[in-house]
VMD Tcl script that builds the backbone (N, CA, C; Angstrom):
set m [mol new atoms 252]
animate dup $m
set s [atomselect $m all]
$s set {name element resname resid chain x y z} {
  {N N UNK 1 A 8.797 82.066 80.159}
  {CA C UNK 1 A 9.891 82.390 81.047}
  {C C UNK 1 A 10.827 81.180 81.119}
  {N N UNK 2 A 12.121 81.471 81.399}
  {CA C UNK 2 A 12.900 80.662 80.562}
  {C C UNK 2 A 12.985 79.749 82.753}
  {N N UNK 3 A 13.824 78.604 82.439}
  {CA C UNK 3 A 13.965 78.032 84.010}
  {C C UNK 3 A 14.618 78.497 84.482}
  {N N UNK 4 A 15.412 79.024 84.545}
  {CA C UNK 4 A 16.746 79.795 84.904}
  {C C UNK 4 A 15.848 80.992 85.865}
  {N N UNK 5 A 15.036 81.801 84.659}
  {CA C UNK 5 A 14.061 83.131 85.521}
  {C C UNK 5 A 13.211 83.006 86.441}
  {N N UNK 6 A 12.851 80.943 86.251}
  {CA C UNK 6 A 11.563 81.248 87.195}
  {C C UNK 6 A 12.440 81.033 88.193}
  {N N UNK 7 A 13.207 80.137 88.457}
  {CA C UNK 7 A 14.417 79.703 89.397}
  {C C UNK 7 A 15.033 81.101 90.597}
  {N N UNK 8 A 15.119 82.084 89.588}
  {CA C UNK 8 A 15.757 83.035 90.350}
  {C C UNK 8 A 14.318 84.036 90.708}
  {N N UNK 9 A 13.373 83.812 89.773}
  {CA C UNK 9 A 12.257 84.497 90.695}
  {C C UNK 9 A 11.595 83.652 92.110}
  {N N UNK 10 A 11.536 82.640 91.719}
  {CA C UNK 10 A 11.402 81.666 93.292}
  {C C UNK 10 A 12.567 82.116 94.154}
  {N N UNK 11 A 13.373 82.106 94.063}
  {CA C UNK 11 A 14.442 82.424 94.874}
  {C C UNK 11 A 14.385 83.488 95.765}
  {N N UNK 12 A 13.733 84.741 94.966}
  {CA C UNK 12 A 13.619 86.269 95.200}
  {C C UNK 12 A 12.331 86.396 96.058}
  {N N UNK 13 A 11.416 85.452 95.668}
  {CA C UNK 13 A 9.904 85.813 96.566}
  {C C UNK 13 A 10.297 86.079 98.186}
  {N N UNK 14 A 9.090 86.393 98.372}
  {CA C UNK 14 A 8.820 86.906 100.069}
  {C C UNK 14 A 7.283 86.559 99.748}
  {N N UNK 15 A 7.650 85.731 101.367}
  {CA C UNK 15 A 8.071 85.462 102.264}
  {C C UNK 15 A 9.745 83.988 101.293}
  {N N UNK 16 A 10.271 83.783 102.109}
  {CA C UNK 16 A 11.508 83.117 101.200}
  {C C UNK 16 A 10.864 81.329 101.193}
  {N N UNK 17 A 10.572 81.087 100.026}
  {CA C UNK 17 A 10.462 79.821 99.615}
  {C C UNK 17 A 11.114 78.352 100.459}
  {N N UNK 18 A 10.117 77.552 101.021}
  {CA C UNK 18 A 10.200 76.928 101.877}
  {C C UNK 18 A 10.786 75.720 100.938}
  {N N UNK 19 A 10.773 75.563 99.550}
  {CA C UNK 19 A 10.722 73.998 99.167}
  {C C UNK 19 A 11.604 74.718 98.093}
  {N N UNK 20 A 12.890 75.418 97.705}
  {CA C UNK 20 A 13.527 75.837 96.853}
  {C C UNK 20 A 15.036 74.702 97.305}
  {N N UNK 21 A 15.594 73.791 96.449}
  {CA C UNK 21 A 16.302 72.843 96.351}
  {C C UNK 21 A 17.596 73.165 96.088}
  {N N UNK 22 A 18.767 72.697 96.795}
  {CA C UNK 22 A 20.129 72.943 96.537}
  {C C UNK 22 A 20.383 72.765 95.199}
  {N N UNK 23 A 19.410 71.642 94.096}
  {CA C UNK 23 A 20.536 72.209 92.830}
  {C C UNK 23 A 20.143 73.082 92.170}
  {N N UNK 24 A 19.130 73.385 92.422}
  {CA C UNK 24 A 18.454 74.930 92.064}
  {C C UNK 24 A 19.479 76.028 92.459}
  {N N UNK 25 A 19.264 75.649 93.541}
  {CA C UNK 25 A 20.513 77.139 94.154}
  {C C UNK 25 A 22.063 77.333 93.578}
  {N N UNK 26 A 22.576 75.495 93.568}
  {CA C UNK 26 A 23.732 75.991 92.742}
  {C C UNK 26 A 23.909 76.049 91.734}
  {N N UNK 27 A 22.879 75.556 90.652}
  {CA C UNK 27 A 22.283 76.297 88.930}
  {C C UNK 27 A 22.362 77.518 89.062}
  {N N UNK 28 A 22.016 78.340 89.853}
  {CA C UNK 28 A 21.916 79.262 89.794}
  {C C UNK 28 A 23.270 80.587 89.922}
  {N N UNK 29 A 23.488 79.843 91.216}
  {CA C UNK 29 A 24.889 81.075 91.471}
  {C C UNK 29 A 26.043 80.491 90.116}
  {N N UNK 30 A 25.933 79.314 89.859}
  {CA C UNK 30 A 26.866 78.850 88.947}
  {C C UNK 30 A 26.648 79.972 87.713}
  {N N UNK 31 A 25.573 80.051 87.413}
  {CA C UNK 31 A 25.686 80.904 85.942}
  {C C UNK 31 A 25.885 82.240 86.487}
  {N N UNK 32 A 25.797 82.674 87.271}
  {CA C UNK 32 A 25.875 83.647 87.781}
  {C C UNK 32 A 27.791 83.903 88.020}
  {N N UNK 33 A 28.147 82.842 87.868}
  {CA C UNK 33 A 29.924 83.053 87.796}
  {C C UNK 33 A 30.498 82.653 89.181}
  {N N UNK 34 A 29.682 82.368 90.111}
  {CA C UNK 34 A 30.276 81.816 91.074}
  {C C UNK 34 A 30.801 80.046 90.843}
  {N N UNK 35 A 31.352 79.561 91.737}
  {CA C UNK 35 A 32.640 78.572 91.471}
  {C C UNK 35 A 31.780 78.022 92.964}
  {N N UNK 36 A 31.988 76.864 93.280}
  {CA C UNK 36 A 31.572 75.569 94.196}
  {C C UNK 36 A 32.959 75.588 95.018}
  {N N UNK 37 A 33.056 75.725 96.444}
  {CA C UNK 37 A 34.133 75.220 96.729}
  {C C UNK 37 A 33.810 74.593 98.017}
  {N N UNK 38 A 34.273 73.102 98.117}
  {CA C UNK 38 A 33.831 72.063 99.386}
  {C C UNK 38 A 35.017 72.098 100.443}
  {N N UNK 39 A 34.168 72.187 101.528}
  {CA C UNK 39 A 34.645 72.413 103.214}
  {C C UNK 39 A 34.754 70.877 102.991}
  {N N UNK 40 A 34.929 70.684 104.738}
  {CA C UNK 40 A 34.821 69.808 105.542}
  {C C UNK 40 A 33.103 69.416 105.490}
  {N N UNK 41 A 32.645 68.421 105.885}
  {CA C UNK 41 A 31.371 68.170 106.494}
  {C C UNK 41 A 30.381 68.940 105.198}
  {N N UNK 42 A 29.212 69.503 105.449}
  {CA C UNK 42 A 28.015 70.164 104.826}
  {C C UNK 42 A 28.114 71.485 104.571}
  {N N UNK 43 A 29.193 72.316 104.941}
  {CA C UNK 43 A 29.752 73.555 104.834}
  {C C UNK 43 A 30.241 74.068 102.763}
  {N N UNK 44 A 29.413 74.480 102.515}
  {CA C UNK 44 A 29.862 75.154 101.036}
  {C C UNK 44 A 29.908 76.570 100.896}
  {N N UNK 45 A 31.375 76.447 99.951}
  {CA C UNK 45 A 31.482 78.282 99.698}
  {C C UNK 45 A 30.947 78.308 98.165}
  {N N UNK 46 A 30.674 79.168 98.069}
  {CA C UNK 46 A 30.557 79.973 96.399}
  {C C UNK 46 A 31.149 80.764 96.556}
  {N N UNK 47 A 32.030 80.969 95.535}
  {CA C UNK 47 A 33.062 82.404 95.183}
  {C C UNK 47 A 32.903 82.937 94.023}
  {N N UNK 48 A 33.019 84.360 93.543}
  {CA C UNK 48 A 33.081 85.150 92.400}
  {C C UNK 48 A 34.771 85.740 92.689}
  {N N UNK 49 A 35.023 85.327 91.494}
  {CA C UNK 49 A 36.413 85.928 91.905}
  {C C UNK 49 A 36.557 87.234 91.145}
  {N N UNK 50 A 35.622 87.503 90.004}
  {CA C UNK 50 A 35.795 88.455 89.568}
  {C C UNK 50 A 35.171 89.622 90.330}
  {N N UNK 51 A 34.202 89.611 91.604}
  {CA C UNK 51 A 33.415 90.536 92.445}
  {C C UNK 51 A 34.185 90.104 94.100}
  {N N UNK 52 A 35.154 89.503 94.009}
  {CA C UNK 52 A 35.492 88.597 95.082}
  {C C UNK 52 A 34.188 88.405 96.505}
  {N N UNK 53 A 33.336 88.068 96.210}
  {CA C UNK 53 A 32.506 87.894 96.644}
  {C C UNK 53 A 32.219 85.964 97.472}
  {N N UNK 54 A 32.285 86.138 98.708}
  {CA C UNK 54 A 32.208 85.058 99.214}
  {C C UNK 54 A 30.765 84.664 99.756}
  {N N UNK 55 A 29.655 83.287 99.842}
  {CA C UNK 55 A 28.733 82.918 99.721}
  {C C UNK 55 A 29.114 81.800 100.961}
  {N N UNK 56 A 28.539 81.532 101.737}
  {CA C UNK 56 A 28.647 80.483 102.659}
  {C C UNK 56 A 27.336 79.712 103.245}
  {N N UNK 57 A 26.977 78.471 102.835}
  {CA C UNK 57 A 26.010 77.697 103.175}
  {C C UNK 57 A 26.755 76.220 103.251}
  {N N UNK 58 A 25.232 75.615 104.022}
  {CA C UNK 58 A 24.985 74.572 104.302}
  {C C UNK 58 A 24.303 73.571 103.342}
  {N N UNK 59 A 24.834 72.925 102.312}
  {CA C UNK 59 A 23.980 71.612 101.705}
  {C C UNK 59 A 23.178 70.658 102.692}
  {N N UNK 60 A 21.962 70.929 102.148}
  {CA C UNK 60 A 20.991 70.327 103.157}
  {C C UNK 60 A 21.424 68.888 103.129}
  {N N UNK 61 A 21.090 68.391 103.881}
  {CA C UNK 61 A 20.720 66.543 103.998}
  {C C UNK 61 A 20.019 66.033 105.083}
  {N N UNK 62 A 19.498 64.822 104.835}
  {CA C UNK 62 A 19.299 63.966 103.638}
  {C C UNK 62 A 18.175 64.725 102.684}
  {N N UNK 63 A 17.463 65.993 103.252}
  {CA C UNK 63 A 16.690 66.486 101.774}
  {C C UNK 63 A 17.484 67.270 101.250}
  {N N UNK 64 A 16.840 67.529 99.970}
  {CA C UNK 64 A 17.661 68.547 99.336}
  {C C UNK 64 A 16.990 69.739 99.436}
  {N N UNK 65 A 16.099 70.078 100.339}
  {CA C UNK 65 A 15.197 71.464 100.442}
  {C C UNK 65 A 16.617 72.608 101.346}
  {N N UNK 66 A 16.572 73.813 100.743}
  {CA C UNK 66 A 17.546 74.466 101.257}
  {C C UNK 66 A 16.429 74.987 102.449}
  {N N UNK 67 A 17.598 75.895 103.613}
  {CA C UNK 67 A 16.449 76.398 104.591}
  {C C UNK 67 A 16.802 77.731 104.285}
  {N N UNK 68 A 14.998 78.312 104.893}
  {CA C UNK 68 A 14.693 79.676 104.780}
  {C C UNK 68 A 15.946 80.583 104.446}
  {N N UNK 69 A 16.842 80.389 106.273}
  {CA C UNK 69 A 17.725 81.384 106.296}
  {C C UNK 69 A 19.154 81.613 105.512}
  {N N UNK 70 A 19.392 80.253 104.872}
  {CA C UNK 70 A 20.189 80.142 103.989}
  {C C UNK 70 A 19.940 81.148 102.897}
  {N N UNK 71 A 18.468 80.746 102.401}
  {CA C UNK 71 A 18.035 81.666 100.924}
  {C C UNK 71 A 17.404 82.530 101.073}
  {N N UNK 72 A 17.391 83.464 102.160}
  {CA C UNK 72 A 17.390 84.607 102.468}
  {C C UNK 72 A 18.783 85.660 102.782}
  {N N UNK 73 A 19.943 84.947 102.877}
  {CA C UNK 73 A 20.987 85.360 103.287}
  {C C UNK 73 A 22.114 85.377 101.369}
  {N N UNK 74 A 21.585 84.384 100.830}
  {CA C UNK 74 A 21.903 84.192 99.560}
  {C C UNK 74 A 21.466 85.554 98.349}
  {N N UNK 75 A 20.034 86.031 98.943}
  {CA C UNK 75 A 19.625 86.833 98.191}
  {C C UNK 75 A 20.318 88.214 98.549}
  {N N UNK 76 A 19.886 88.502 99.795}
  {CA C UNK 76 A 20.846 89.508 100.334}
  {C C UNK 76 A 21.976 89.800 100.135}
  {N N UNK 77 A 23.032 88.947 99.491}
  {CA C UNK 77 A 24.069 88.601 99.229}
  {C C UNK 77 A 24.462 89.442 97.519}
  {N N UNK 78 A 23.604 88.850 97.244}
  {CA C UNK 78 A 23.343 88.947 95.668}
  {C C UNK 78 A 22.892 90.011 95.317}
  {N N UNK 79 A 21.851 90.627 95.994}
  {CA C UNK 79 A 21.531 92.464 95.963}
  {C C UNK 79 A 22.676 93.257 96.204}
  {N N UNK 80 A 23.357 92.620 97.600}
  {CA C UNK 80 A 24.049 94.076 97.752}
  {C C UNK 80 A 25.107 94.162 96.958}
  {N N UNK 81 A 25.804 92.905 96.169}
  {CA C UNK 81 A 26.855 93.221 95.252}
  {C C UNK 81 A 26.497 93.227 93.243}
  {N N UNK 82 A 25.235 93.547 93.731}
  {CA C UNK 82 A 24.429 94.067 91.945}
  {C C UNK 82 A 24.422 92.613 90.899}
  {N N UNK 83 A 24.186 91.241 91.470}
  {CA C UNK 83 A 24.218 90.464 90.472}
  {C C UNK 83 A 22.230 90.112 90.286}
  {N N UNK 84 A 21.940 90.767 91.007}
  {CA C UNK 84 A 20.091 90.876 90.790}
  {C C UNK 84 A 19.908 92.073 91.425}
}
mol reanalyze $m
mol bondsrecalc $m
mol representation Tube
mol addrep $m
């Protein structure tokens, strides 16, 4: 299984992965066609412009462990507009 699959199968588990890492997450939506775009402060968008689809989290710090509700809200995200 290639990293990319296990990446997005960690992502997908339930209960939602406690130790899944921001550059994991944005490896991920990145190939997925979303675009990085920086707020103010810890605030990040991901955009698809071709699904215009907007993504809104928090870059953790000082760890890089994302939280639960972030990558639970990410997945949800990602189901309901058919990119998994």
């Amino acid at each position: 299984m290639s990293k990319q699959k296990k990446a997005l199968s960690k992502l997908c588990s339930e209960p939602p992965p406690s130790d899944f890492e921001w550059s994991e997450l944005t490896a991920i939506l990145g190939r997925l066609g979303f675009k990085l775009l920086k707020n103010k402060g810890s605030r990040r968008k991901f955009y698809h412009e071709e699904k215009n689809v907007l993504i809104i989290c928090h870059e953790p710090h000082p760890e890089p462990t994302v939280d639960k509700g972030c990558v639970k809200d990410v997945v949800e995200t990602l189901k309901l507009h058919g990119f998994i």
